[in-house]
VEXRO-85806 format. One record per residue (C-alpha): residue number from 1; z, y, x; residue in one letter. Coordinates in steps of 0.001 Angstrom, whole numbers, plus 500000, padded with zeros to 6 digits. Example, Ala and Ser with C-alpha at 12.3 -4.5 7.8 and 13.67 -1.06 7.14 Angstrom:
(1, (507800, 495500, 512300), A)
(2, (507140, 498940, 513670), S)
// end
This chain:
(1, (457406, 290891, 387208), X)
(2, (459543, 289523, 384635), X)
(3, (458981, 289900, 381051), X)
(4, (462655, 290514, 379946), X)
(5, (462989, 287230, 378201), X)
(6, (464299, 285158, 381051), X)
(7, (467234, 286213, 383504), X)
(8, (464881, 284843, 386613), X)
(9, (465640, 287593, 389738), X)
(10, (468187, 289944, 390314), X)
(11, (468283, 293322, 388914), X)
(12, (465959, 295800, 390502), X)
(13, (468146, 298509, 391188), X)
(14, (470527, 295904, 393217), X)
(15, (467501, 294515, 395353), X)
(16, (466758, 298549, 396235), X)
(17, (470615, 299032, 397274), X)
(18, (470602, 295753, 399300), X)
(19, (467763, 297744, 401022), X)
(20, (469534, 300840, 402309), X)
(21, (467584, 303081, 399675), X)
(22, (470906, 304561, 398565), X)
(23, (473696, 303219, 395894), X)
(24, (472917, 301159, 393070), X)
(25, (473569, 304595, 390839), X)
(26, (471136, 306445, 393037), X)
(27, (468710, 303843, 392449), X)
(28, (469206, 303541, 388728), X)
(29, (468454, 307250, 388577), X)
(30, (465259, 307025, 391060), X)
(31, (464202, 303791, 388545), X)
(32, (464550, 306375, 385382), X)
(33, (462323, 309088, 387394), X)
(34, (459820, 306755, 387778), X)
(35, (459702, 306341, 391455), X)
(36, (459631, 302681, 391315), X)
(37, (457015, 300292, 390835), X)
(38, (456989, 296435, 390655), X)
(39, (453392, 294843, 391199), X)
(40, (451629, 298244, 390398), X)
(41, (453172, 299280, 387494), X)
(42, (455839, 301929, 386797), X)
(43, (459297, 299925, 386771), X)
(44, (462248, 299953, 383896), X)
(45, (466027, 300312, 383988), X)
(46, (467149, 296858, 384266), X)
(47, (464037, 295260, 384825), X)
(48, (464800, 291925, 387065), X)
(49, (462307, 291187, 390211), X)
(50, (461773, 287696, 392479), X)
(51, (460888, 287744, 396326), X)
(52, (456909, 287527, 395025), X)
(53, (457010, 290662, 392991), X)
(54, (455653, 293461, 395187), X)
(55, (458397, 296741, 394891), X)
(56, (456989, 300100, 396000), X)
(57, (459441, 303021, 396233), X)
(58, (458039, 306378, 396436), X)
(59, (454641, 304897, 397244), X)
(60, (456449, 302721, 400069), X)
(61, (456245, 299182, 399974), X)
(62, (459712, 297504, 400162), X)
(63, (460063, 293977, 402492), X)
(64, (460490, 290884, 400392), X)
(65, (463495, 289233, 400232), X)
(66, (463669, 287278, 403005), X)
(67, (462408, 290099, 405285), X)
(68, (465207, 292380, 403943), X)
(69, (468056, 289962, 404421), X)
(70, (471608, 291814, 404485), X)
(71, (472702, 292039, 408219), X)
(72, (475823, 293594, 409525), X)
(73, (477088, 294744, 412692), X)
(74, (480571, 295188, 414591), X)
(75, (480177, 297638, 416802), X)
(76, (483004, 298821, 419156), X)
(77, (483040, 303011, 419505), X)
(78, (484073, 304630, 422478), X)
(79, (485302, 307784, 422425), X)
(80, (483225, 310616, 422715), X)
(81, (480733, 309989, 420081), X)
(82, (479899, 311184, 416458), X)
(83, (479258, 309095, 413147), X)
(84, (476290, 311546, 412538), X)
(85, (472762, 310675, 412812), X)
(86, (472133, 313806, 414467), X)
(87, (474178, 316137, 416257), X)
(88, (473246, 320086, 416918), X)
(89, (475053, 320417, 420494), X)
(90, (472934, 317359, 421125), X)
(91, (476240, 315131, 421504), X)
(92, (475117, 310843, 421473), X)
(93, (475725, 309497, 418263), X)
(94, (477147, 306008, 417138), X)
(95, (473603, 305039, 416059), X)
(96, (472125, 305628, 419862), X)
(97, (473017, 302267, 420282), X)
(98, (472136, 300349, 417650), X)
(99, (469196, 298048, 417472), X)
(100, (465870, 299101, 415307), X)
(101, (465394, 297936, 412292), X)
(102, (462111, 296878, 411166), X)
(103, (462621, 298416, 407465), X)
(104, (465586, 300511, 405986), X)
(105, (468446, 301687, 407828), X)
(106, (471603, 301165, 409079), X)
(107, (474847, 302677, 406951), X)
(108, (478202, 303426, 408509), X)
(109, (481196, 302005, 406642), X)
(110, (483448, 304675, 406714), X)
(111, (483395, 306912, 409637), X)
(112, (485152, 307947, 413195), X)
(113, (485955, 311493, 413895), X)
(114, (484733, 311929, 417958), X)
(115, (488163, 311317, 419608), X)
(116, (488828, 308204, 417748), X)
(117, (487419, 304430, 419241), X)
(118, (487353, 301074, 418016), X)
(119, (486054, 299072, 415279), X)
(120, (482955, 300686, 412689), X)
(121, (480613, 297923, 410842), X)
(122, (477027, 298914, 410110), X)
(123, (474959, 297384, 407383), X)
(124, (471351, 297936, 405821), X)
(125, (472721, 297009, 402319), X)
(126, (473272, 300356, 400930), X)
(127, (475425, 298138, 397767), X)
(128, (477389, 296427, 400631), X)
(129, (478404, 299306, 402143), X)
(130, (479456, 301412, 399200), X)
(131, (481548, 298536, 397731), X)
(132, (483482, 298230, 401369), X)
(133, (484223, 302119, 401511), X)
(134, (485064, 302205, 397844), X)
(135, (488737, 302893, 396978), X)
(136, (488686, 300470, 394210), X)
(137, (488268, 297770, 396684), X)
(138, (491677, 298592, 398141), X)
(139, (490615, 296883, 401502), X)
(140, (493157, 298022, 404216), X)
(141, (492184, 299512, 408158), X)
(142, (494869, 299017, 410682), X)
(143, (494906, 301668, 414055), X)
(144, (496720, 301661, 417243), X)
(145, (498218, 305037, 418104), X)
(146, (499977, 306330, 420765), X)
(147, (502255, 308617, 419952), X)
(148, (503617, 311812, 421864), X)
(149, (507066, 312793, 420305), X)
(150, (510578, 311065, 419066), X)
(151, (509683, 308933, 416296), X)
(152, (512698, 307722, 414386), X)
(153, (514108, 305455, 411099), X)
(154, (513643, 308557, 409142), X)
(155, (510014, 309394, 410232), X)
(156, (509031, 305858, 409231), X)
(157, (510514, 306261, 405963), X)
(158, (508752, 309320, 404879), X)
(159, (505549, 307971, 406073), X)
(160, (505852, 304493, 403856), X)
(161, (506860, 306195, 401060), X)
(162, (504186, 309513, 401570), X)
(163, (503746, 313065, 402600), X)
(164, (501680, 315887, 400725), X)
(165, (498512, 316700, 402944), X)
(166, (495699, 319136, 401681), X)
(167, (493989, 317041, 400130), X)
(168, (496786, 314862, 397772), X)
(169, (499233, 312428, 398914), X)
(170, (499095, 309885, 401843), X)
(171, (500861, 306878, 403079), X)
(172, (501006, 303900, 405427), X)
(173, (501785, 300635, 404396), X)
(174, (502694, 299140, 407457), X)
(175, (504066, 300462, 410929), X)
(176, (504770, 297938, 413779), X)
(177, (506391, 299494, 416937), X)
(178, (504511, 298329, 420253), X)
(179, (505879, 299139, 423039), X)
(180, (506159, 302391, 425334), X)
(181, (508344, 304571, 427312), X)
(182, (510113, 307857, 426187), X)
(183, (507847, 309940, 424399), X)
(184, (504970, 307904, 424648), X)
(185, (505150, 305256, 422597), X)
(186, (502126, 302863, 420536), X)
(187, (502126, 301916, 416993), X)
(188, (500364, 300126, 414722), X)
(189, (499751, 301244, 411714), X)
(190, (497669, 300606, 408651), X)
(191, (495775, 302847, 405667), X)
(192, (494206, 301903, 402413), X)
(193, (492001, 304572, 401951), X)
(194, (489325, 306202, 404287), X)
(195, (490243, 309831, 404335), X)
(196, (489327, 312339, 406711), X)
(197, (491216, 312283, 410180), X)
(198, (493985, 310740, 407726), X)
(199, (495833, 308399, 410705), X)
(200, (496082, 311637, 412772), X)
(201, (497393, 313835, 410017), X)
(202, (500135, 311670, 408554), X)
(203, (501775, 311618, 412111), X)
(204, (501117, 315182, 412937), X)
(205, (502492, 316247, 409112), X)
(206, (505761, 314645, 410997), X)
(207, (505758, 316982, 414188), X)
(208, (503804, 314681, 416769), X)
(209, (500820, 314303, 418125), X)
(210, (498312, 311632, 418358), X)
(211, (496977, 310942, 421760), X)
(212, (495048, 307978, 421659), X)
(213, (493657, 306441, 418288), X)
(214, (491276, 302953, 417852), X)
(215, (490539, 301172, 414658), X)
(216, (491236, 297618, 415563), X)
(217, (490924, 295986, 412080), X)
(218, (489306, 296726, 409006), X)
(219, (489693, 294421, 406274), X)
(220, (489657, 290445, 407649), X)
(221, (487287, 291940, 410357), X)
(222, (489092, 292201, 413924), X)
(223, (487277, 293398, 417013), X)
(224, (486423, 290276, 419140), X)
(225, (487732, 290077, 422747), X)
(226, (484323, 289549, 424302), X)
(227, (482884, 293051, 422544), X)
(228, (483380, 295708, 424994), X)
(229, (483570, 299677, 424243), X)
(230, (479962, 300710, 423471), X)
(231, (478563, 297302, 422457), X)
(232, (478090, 295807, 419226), X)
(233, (477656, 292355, 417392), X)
(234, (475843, 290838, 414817), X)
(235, (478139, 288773, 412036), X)
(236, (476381, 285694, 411215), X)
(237, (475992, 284843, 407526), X)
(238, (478567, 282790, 406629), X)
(239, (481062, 286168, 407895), X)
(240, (478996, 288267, 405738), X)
(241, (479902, 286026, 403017), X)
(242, (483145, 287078, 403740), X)
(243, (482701, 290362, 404099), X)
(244, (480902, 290211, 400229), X)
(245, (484314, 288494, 398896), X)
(246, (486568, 291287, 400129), X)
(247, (484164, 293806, 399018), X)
(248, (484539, 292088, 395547), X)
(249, (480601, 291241, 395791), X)
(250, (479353, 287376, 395250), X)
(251, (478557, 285374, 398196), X)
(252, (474777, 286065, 399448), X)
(253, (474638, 281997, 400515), X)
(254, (471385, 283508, 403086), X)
(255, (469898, 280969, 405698), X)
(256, (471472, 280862, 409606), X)
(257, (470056, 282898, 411998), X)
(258, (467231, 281413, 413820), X)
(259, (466843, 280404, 417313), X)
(260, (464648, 282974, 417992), X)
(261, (466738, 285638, 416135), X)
(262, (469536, 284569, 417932), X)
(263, (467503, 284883, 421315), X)
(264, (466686, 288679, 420555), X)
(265, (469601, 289706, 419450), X)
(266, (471136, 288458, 423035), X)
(267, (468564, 290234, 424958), X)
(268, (469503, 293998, 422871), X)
(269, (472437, 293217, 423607), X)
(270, (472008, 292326, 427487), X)
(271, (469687, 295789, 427470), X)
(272, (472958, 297538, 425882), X)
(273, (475622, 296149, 428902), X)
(274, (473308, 297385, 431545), X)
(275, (472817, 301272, 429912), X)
(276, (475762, 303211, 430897), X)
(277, (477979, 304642, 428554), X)
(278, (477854, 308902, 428135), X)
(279, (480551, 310326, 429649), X)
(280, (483307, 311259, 426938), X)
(281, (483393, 315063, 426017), X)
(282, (486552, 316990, 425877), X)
(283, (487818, 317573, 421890), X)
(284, (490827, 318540, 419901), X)
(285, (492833, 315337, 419330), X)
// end
């Protein structure tokens, strides 16, 4: 434990986030309550820790450093599934598919309502996560839509400069035409924000209707050609570096992956291309 009067270590309630345990507010309010402890004793607001110190979380012990690195995954949704770790009609989830983690948990950045595909990232680092989804990060998310209905000069217009919907003003900041015939045409188009079914109800506040819908970017972060619908991939470091610097975080500088890291990772993901995906459920688009 550090004694206060060197800044060795990071703060305690970042190492906590970085662990999936919640945001780094949640954790400065689980540090006040006393639920943390560093090396047996009860821990203090601010209180700075070093991969030795042992951290205990409601009695839990929490992986050092090392074991706990920050790891992010790409993973490319199919239709058909929810951004819910549990569904009551039993529908498959987005985290069916994911591989186990030894400690914490993956997060969703951001979500995909069921009829939408494409590109979600996952991480364990609950700080990570909350920076990428925060509007203050203003990190854009591009779509391609198809479109059934006339979409015109004027229709473009009122989209880049905004429409009212229930819940405050929306806009896009981009809308490339891309190709199509008659009343089926594709789009893309790009957000700011993360809003609730907000690609699908800027067009429809316009009189069409969204047919098809799949999140091909999200930040600098594209979908790779090789990553087919239901399979995901595991950024190496130096992209989670990245990922940190649009996210407004510092670079986390951790080690490469192993050899052997590398080796199991292939083989979950050799499991995942020979498992079938569900078949896609009928939904409101």
């Amino acid at each position: 434990m550090n004694d206060g009067t060197s800044p060795t270590g990071e703060k305690l309630q970042k190492v906590l986030a970085r662990g999936g345990l919640g945001s780094r507010r949640e954790m400065e309010r689980a540090i006040n309550a006393g639920r943390v402890t560093v090396n047996g004793q009860v821990a203090e607001l601010g209180e700075r820790v070093t991969g030795q110190d042992r951290i205990e979380f409601d009695g839990r012990r929490l992986p050092s450093t090392e074991e706990n690195r920050c790891r992010v995954l790409l993973y490319n949704k199919p239709v058909g599934e929810i951004c819910s770790r549990q569904d009551p009609e039993g529908r498959p989830t987005v985290y069916d598919r994911l591989p186990h983690l030894k400690s914490g948990r993956w997060i969703s950045v951001g979500r995909l309502d069921f009829n939408t595909s494409g590109l979600l990232l996952f991480t364990n680092s609950g700080e990570l996560a909350n920076k990428l989804m925060h509007p203050s990060s203003v990190i854009d998310r591009e779509y391609l839509v198809r479109i059934q209905g006339h979409v015109d000069k004027e229709m473009k217009q009122r989209l880049f400069k905004g429409v009212l919907l229930d819940d405050g003003p929306a806009r896009f900041t981009d809308i490339v035409e891309s190709g199509g015939e008659g009343k089926n045409r594709w789009f893309y188009c790009v957000v700011m924000e993360g809003r609730n079914r907000e690609v699908r109800r800027l067009w429809e506040s316009q009189g069409v209707r969204v047919s098809r819908l799949k999140r091909v970017r999200y930040g600098s972060v594209f979908i790779p050609s090789h990553v087919r619908v239901g399979q995901w991939i595991e950024m190496e470091p130096r992209e989670i570096d990245d990922l940190c610097v649009t996210a407004g975080l510092p670079k986390l500088g951790q080690r490469p992956l192993t050899q052997g890291e590398r080796l199991d990772l292939e083989r979950q993901r050799r499991k995942l291309r020979k498992s079938p995906l569900p078949p896609a459920r009928k939904g409101k688009s």
